[in-house]
C-alpha positions as CSV (number, residue, x, y, z in Angstrom):
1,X,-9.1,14.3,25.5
2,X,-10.1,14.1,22.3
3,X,-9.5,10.3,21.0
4,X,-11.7,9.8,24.8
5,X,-14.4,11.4,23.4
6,X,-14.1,10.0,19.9
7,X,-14.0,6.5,21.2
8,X,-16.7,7.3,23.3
9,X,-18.9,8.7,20.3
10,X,-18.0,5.6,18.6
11,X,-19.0,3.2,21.6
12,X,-22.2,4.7,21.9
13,X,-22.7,4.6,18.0
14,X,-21.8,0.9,17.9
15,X,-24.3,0.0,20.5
16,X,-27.3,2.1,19.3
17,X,-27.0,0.4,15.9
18,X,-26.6,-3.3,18.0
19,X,-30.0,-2.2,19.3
20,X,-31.3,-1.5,16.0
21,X,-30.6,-4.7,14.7
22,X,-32.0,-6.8,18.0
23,X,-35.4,-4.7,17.0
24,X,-35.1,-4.9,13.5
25,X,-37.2,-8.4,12.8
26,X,-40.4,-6.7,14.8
27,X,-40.7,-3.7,12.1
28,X,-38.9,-5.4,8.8
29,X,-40.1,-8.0,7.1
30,X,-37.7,-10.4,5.6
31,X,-36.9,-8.6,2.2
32,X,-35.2,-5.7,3.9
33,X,-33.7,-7.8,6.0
34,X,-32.3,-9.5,3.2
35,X,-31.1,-6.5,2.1
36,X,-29.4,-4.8,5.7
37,X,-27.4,-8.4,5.4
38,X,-26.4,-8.4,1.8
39,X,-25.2,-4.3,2.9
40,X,-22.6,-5.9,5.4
41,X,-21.5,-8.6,3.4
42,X,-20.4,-6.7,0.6
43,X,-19.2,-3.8,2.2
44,X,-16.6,-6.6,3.6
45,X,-16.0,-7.6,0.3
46,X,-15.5,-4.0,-0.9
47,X,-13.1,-3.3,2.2
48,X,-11.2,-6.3,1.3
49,X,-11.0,-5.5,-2.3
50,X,-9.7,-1.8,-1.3
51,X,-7.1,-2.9,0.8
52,X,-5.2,-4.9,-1.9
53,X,-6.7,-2.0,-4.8
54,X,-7.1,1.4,-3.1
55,X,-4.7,0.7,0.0
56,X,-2.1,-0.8,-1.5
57,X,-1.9,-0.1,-5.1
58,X,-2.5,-3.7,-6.9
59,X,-5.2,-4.0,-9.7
60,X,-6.9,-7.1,-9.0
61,X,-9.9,-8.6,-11.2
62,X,-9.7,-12.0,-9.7
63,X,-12.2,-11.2,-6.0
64,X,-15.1,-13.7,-7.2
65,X,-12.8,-16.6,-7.6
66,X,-12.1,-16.1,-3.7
67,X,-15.8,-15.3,-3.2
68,X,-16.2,-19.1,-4.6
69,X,-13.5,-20.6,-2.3
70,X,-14.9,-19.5,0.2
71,X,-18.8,-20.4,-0.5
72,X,-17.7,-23.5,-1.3
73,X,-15.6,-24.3,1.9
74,X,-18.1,-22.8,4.1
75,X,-20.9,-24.9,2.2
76,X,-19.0,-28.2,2.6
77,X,-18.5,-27.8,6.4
78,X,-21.9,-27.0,7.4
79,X,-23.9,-29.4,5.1
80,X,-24.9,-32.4,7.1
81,X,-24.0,-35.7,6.1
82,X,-27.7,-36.8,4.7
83,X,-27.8,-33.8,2.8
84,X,-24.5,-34.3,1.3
85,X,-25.8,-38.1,0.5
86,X,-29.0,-36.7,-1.2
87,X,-27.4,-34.0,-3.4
88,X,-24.5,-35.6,-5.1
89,X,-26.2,-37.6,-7.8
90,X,-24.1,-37.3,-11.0
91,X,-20.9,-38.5,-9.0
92,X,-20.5,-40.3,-5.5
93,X,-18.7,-37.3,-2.7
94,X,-15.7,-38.3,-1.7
95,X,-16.1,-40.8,1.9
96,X,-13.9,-38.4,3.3
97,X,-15.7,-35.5,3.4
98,X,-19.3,-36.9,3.5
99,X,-19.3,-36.7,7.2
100,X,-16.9,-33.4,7.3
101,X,-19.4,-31.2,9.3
102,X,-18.4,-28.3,12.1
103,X,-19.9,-25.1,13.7
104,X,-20.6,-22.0,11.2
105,X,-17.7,-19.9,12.5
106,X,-15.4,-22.6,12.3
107,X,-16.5,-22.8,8.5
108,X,-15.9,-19.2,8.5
109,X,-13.0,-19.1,9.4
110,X,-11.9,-21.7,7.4
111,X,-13.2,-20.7,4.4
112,X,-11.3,-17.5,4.8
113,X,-8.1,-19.2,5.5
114,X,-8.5,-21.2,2.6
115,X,-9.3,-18.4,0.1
116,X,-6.3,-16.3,1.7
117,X,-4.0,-19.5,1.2
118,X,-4.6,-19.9,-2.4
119,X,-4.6,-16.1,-2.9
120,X,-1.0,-16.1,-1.7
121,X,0.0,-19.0,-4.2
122,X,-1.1,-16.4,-6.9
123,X,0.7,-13.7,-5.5
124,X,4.0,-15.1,-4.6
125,X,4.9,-15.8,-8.4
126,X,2.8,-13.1,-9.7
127,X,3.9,-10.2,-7.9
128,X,7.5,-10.2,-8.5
129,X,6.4,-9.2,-12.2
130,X,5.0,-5.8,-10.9
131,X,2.7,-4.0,-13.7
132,X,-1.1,-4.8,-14.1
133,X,0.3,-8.6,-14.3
134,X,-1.6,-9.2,-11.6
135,X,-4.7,-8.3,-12.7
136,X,-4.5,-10.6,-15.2
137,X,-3.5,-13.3,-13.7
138,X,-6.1,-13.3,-11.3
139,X,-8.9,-12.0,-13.8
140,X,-8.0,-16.0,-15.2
141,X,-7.6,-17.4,-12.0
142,X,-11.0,-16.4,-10.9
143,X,-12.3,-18.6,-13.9
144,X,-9.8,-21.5,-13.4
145,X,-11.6,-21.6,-10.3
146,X,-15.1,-21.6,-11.6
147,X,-14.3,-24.4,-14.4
148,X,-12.7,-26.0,-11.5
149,X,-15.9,-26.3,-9.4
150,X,-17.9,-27.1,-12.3
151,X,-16.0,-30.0,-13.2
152,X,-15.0,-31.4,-9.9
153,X,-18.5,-33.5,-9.3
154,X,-17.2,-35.7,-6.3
155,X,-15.9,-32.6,-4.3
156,X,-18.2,-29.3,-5.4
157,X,-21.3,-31.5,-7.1
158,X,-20.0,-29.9,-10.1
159,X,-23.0,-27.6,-12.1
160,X,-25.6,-28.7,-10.2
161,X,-24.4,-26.5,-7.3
162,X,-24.8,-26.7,-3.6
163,X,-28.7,-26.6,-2.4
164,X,-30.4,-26.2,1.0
165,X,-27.2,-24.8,2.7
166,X,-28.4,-24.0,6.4
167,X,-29.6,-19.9,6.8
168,X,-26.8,-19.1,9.4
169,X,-26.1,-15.4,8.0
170,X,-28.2,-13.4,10.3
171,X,-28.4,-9.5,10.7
172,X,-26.1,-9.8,13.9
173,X,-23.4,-12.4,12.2
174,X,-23.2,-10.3,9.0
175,X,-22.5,-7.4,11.0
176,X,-20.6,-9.0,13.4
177,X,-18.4,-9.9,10.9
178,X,-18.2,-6.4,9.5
179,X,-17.4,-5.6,12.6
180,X,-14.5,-7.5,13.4
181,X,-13.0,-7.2,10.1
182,X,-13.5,-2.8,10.0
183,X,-12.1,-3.2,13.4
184,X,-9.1,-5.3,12.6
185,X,-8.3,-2.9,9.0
186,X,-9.1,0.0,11.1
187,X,-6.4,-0.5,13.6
188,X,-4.2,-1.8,11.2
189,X,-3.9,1.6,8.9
190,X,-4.0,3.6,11.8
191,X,-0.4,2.1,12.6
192,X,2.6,2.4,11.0
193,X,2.1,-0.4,9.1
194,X,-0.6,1.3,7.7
195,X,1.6,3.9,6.5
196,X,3.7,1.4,5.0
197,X,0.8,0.4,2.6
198,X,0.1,3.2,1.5
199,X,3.6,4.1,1.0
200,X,4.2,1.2,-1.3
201,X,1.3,2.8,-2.9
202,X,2.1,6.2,-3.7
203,X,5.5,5.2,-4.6
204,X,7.3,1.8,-4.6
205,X,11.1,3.0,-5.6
206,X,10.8,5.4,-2.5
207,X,9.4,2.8,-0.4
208,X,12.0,0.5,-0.9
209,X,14.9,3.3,-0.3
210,X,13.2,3.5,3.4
211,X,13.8,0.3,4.2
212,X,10.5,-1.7,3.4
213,X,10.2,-5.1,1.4
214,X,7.8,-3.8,-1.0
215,X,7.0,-7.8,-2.1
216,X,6.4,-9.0,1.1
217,X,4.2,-5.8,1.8
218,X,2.5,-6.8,-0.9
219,X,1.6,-10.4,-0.2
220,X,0.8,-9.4,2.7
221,X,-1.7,-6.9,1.7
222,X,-2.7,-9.0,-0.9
223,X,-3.3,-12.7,1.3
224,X,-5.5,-10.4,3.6
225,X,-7.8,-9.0,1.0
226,X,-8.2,-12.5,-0.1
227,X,-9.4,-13.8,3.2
228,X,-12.2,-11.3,3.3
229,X,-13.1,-11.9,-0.3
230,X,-13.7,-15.9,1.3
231,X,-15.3,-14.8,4.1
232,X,-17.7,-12.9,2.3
233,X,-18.3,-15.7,0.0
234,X,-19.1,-18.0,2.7
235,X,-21.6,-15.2,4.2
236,X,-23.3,-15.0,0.6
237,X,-23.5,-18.7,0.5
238,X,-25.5,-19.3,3.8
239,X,-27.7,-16.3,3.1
240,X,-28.5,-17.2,-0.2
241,X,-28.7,-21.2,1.2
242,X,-27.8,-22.1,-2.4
243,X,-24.9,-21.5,-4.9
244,X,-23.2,-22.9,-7.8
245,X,-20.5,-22.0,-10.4
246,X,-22.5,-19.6,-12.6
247,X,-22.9,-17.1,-9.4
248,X,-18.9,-16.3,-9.3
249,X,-18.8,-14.9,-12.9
250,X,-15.8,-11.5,-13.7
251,X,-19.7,-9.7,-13.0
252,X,-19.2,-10.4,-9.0
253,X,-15.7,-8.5,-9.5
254,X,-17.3,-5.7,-11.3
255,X,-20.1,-5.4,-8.6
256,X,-17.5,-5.1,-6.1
257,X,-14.9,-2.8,-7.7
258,X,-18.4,-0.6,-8.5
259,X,-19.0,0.0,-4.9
260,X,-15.1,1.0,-4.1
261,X,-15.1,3.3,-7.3
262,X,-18.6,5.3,-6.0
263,X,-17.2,5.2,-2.1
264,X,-13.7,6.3,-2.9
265,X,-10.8,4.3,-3.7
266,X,-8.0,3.8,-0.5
267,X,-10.8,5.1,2.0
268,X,-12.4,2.6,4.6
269,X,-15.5,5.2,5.2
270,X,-15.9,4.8,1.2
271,X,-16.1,1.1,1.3
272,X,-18.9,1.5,3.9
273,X,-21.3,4.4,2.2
274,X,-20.6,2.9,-1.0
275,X,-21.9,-0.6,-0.2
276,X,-24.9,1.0,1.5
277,X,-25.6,3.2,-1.7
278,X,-24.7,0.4,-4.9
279,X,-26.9,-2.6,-2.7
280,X,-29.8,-0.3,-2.3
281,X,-30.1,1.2,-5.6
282,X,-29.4,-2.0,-7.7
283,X,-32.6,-3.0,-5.2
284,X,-34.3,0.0,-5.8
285,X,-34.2,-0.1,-9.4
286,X,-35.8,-3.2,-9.8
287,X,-38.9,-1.9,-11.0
288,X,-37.9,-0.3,-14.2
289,X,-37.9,-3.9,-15.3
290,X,-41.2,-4.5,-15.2
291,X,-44.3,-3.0,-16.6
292,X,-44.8,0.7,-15.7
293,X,-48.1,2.7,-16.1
294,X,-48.4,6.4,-16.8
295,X,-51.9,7.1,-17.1
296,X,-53.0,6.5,-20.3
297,X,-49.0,5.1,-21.4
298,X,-48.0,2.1,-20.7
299,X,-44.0,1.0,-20.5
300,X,-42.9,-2.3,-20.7
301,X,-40.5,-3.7,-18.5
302,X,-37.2,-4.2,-20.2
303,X,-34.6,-7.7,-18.5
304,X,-31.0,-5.8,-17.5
305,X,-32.4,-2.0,-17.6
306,X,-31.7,-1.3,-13.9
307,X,-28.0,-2.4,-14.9
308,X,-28.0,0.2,-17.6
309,X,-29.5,3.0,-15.4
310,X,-27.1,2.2,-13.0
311,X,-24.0,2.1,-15.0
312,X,-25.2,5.7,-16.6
313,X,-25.4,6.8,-12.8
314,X,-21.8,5.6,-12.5
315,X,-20.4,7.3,-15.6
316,X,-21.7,10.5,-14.5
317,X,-20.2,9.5,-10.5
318,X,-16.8,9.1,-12.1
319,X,-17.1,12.1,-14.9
320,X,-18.2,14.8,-12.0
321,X,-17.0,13.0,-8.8
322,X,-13.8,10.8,-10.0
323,X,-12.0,9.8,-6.7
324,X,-15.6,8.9,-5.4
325,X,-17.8,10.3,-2.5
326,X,-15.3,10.3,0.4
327,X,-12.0,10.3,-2.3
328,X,-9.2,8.6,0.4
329,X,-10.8,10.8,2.9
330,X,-11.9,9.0,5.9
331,X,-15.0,9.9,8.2
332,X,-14.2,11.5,11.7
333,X,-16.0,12.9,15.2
334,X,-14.0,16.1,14.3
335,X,-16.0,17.6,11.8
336,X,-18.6,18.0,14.5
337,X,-15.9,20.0,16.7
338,X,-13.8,23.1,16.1
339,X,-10.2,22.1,15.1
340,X,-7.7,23.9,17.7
341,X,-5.5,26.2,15.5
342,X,-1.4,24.8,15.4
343,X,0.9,26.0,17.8
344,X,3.6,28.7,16.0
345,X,6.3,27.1,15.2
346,X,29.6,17.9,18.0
347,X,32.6,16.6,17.4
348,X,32.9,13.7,14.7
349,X,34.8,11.0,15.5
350,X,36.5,11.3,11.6
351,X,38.9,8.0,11.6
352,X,37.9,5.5,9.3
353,X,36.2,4.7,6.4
354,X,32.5,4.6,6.0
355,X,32.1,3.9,2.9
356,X,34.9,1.5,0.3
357,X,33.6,1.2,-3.3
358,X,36.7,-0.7,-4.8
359,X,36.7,-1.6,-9.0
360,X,33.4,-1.8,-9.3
361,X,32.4,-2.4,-12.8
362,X,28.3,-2.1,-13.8
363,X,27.3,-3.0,-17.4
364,X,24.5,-3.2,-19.5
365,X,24.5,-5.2,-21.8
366,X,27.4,-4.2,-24.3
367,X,27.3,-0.8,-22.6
368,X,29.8,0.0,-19.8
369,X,28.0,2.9,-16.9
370,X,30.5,2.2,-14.3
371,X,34.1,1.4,-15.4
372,X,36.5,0.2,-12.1
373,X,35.2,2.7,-9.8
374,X,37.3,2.9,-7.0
375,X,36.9,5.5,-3.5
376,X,36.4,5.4,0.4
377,X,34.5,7.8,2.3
378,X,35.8,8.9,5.8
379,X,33.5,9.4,8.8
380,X,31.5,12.7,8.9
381,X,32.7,13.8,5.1
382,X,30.8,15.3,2.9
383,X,32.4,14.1,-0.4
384,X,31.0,15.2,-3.7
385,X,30.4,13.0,-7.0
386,X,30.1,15.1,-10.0
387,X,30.8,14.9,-13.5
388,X,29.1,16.1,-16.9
389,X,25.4,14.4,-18.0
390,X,26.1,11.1,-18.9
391,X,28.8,10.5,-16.9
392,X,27.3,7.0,-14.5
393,X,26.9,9.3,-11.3
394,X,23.5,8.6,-10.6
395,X,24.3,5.0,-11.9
396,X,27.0,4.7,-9.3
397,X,24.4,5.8,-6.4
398,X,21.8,3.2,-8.0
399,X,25.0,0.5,-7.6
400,X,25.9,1.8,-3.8
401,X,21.9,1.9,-2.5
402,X,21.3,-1.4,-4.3
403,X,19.2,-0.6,-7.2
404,X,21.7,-2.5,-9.3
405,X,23.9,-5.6,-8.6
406,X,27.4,-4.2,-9.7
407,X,28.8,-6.5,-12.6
408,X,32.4,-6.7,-10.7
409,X,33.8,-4.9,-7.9
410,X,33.4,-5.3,-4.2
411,X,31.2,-2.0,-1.9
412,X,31.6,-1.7,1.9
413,X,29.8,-0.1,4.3
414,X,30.5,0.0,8.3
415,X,33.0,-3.3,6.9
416,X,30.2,-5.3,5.8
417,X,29.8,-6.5,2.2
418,X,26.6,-4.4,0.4
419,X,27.3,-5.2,-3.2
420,X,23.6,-7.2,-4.6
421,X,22.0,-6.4,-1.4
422,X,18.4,-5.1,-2.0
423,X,17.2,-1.6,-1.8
424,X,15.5,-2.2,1.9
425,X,18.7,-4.7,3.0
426,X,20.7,-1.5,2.5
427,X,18.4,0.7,4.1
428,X,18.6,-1.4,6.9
429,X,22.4,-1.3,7.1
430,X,22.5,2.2,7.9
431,X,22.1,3.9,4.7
432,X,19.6,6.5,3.2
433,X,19.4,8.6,-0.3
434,X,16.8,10.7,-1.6
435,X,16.0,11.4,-5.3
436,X,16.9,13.7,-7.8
437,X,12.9,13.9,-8.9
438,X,11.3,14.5,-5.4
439,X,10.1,11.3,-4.6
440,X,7.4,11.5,-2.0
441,X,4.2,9.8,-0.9
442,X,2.2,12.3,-2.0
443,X,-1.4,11.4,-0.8
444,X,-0.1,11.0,2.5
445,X,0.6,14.1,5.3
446,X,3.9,14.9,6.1
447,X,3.9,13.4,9.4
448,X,2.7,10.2,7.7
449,X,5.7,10.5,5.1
450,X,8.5,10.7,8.0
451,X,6.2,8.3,10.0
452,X,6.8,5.9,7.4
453,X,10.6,6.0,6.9
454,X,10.6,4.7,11.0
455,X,8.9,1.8,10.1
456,X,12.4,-0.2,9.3
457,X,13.3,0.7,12.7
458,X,10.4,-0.5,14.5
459,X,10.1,-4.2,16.5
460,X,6.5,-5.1,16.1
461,X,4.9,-7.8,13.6
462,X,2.5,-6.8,10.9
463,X,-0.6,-8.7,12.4
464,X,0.0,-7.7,15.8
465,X,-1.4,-4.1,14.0
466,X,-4.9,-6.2,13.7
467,X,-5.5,-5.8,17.7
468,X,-3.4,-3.0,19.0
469,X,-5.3,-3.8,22.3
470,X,-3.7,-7.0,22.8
471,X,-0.9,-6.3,21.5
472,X,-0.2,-3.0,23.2
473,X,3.4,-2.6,21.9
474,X,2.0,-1.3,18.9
475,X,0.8,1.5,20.0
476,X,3.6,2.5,22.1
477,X,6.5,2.1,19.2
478,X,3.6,4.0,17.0
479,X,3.5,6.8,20.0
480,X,7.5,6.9,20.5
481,X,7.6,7.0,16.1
482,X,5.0,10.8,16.3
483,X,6.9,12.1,18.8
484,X,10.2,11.4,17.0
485,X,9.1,12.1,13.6
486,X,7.5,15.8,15.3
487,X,10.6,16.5,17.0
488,X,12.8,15.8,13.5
489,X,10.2,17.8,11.2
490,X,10.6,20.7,14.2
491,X,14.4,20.5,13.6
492,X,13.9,20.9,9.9
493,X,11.1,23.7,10.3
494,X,8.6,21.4,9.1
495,X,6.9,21.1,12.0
496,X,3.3,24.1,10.9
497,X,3.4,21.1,7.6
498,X,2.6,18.4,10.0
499,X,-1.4,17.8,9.0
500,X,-0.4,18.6,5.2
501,X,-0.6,16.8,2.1
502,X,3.1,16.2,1.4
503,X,1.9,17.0,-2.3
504,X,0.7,20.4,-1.2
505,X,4.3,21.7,0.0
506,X,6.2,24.2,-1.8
507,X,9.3,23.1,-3.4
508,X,11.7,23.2,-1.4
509,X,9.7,21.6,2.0
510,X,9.1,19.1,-0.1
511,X,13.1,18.7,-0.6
512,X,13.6,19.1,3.1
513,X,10.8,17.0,4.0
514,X,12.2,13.7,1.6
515,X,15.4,14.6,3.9
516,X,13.5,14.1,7.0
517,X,11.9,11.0,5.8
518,X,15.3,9.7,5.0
519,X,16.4,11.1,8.2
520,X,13.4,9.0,10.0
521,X,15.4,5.5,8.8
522,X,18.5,6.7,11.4
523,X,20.6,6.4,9.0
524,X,24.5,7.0,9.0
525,X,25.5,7.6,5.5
526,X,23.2,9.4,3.4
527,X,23.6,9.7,-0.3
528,X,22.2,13.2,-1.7
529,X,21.1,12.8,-5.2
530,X,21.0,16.4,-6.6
531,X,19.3,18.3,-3.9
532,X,19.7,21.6,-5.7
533,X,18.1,21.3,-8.3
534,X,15.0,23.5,-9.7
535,X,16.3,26.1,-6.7
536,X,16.8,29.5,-6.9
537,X,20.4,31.2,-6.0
538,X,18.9,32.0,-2.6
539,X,17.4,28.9,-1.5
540,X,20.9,27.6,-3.0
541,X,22.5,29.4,-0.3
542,X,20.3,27.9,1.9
543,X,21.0,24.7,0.7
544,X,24.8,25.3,1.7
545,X,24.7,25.8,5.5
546,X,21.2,23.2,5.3
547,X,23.8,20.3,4.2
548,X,26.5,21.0,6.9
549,X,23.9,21.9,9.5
550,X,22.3,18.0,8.5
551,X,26.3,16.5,8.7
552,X,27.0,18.2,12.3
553,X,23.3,17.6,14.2
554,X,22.9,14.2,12.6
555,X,26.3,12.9,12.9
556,X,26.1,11.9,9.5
557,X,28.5,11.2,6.7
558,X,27.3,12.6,3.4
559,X,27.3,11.7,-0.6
560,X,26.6,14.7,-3.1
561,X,25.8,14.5,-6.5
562,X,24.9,18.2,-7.5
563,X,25.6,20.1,-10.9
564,X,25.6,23.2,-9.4
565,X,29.5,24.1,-8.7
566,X,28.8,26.9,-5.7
567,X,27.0,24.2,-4.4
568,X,29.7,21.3,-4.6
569,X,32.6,24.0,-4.1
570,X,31.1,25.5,-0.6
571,X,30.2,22.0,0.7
572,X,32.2,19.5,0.3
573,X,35.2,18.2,1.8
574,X,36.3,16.1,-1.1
575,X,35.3,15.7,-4.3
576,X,35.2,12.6,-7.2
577,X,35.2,13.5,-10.4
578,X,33.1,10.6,-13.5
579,X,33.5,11.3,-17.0
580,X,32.0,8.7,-19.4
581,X,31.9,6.1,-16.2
582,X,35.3,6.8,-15.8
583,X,36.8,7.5,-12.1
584,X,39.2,10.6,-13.9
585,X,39.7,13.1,-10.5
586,X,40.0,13.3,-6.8
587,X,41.1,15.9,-4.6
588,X,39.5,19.2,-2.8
589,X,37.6,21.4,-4.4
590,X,41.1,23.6,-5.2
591,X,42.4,21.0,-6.4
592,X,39.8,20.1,-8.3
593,X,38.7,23.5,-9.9
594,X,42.0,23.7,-11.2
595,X,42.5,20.1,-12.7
596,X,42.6,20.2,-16.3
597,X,41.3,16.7,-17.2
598,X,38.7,18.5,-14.8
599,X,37.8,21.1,-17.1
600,X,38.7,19.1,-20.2
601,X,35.4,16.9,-19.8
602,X,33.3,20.1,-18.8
603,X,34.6,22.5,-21.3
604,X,36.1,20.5,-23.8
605,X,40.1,20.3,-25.2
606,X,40.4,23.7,-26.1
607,X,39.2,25.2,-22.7
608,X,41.8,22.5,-21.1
């Protein structure tokens, strides 16, 4: 009932405002025009700058050298042939594309395909670096490009520019476009896949552990920004009818990054309202720069003092208001409604092993973490890995979850060879962890959190997210993924969190709920990386029956690295004891307590 009547609010929105525009030549004049168009283009240049920034976590600098691309392309497709004949006077165009000429969404479209194409030749390398590499790469990219233009005569006409370019952006194809391309982002981040962004935002190290190819996420995410930024570039072009090298300077970055920082960084609505806003000003401001009279007084108009006004407005935006006017928030029907208030809240099969980790050896350098570590985990165990600080337990759960590539030594899981599989390979295999420093997605609810460790277990293609309406099994994996993720946050008592900021949980939810979002990946091994920790003897006890409650319900075998003894002791089946990267113990937890190489590397000599 209520997405009907939001989608019907929305429908009715959509066409008033197509009416407005149809009527908006008989009562503007061309100026405003100008500027309703210039609104629309760069709030698709903001949206496709906030994907790959705000969305998805990459610093990029490098949006005017895709602008360019995509000007130019556009420019070179719609020109005719005598125009192209007229303009190129330092240098003959190249025969081949003097007669190049097409339809204006045909140019569109190319010119986005062409700046998306040369954005993922940056990423590809850059990327794998991580770190604000990226940002500088493209920061120099961007004016590669524009030295590139300049001194390619016989393809871009070189400084001279591109004059007389046909006036195709009208108000309906500007907002057309925005239309299509809020439409297409819009659907997209309402799917899962959309959680997957954002996840790979908030944090990459967890992301991986649920399965998800951070890099190709990132391309992705990355490619797609960079078509918009060429499809805005090519709507600039043939509203402006003219362009040349010196109109892609870092300054068009700045413009746009200006408008995502005052709308709200990661929020869609933010991209809109903050394209409106930062247009119309930098418009509006015009007229401190020239002559202003005050009676008697007199001001002179000063070249660049809008720029400085605005840039003071800015400082005190980011000073009083720093995640921007809508902060990740997006706009909604809902406000106008009430909200309803939330509804109040086997046998193992044992034989064989699950898990064989046989000599394996990790080193760093000189120093040895992991020295021949050899044990097999049987079928719904729960087998503890302890050991005193320092001894390579959380390094052996890095080797066995694929954060390191073990030096020597073979690992097994289900019989299959894991050793130098990725993070997301081993997810995939069957196998989940969770951190000892609560690693959650923070800005994201707790549905969205367990939402996201599905993903990995979901059929559909990233791009089939940009029309859910064709491709309708999007929305039913997305709709089978809620109900699953509501039922497993019901089972944990999560379920009163559901709308909450996972950083808003006490805790302890916040322990259970990294649980559920490993849960969400279906795993069958699950490695528990000292889920005690910072809790009180009571929620300790808690902890005990919460551990054997998740091996019996879940059918899962279980890894537990814990320091706290009552803990380890009550819980576990079997226990492996690590001193110095040693393998130095193995038994029950009698056994165990009463080993004295045991209570030699606890204790020391004497206590032995």
């Amino acid at each position: 009932m209520r997405r009907t009547r939001n989608l019907l609010l929305t429908v009715i929105a959509v066409v008033l405002f197509a009416v407005f525009l149809d009527h908006a030549p008989d009562f503007l004049n061309g100026y405003w025009q100008r500027i309703l168009n210039l609104i629309a283009i760069n709030a698709i240049l903001a949206l496709s700058l906030n994907l790959i920034y705000g969305i998805t976590g990459m610093f990029s600098l490098g949006h005017a050298g895709f602008m360019a691309i995509g000007a130019y392309v556009s420019a070179l497709l719609v020109l005719s042939p005598a125009q192209k004949n007229a303009m190129w006077i330092l240098e003959d165009i190249y025969p081949w594309l003097l007669n190049v000429n097409s339809p204006f969404i045909v140019s569109l479209i190319a010119a986005g395909v062409a700046a998306a194409f040369f954005g993922l030749l940056v990423a590809i390398p850059v990327l794998r670096l991580g770190g604000d590499y990226l940002g500088i790469a493209t920061l120099g990219f961007a004016e590669i490009i524009r030295i590139l233009i300049t001194n390619t005569a016989r393809l871009t006409n070189g400084s001279l520019g591109l004059k007389g370019i046909p006036a195709y952006t009208t108000l309906f194809m500007s907002w057309g476009c925005l239309g299509v391309v809020l439409l297409c982002m819009v659907c997209m981040l309402r799917s899962n896949f959309g959680g997957v962004l954002r996840a790979v935002r908030d944090d990459e190290v967890a992301a991986k552990m649920m399965g998800i190819n951070t890099f190709r996420v990132k391309v992705i995410a990355f490619t797609l920004g960079c078509f918009g930024g060429g499809l805005g570039g090519a709507l600039m072009g043939n509203l402006i009818t003219t362009i040349d090298p010196r109109m892609f300077m870092i300054t068009q970055t700045y413009n746009i990054l200006m408008i995502i920082v005052v709308g709200g960084l990661g929020s869609v609505t933010g991209s809109i309202i903050g394209s409106v806003l930062v247009t119309t000003m930098l418009e509006w401001l015009r007229f401190v720069e020239n002559p202003i009279t005050l009676g008697s007084f007199t001001i002179p108009g000063i070249p660049g003092m809008r720029m400085v006004i605005f840039s003071l407005l800015l400082i005190i935006v980011i000073i009083f208001r720093r995640e921007g006017i809508m902060g990740m928030r997006e706009f909604s029907w809902d406000i106008f409604f009430p909200k309803p208030k939330p509804k109040p809240k086997a046998e193992h099969d044992t034989s064989g092993n699950v898990l064989e980790v046989r000599d394996v050896v990790l080193k760093f350098g000189g120093l040895t973490a992991i020295d021949t570590l050899t044990f097999d985990i049987k079928r719904g165990q729960i087998m503890g890995l302890i050991g005193p600080n320092g001894a390579g337990k959380t390094s052996a759960f890095n080797v066995i979850s694929g954060f390191y590539k073990p030096t020597t030594g073979t690992i097994r899981f289900l019989g299959k060879s894991i050793g130098g599989l990725t993070p997301d390979e081993v997810c995939k295999a069957g196998m989940s962890r969770t951190f000892q420093n609560i690693r959650l997605f923070g800005h994201e609810t707790v549905l969205q959190n367990v939402m996201t460790g599905s993903r990995v277990r979901q059929s559909y293609a990233w791009w089939q997210t940009l029309l859910p309406f064709v491709f309708t099994d999007v929305i039913r994996e997305d709709a089978r993924v809620r109900a699953q993720a509501m039922n497993l946050l019901e089972q944990l008592g999560l379920d009163e969190f559901a709308e909450e900021k996972a950083s808003s949980l006490p805790y302890g939810a916040q322990r259970r709920l990294e649980i559920a979002r490993a849960l969400a990946t279906r795993p069958e091994f699950l490695l528990l990386d000292e889920p005690a920790a910072g809790m009180n003897p009571q929620e300790s006890e808690e902890l005990l029956q919460f551990i054997r409650r998740l091996r019996d319900e879940f059918h899962l075998t279980i890894l537990l690295i814990e320091h706290d003894m009552k803990v380890v002791m009550n819980v576990c089946d079997y226990i492996h004891v690590l001193d110095q990267g040693v393998h130095i113990a193995q038994g029950t937890p009698d056994e165990i307590k009463a080993n004295p190489r045991v209570i030699e590397a606890y204790l020391g000599k004497g206590a032995a």
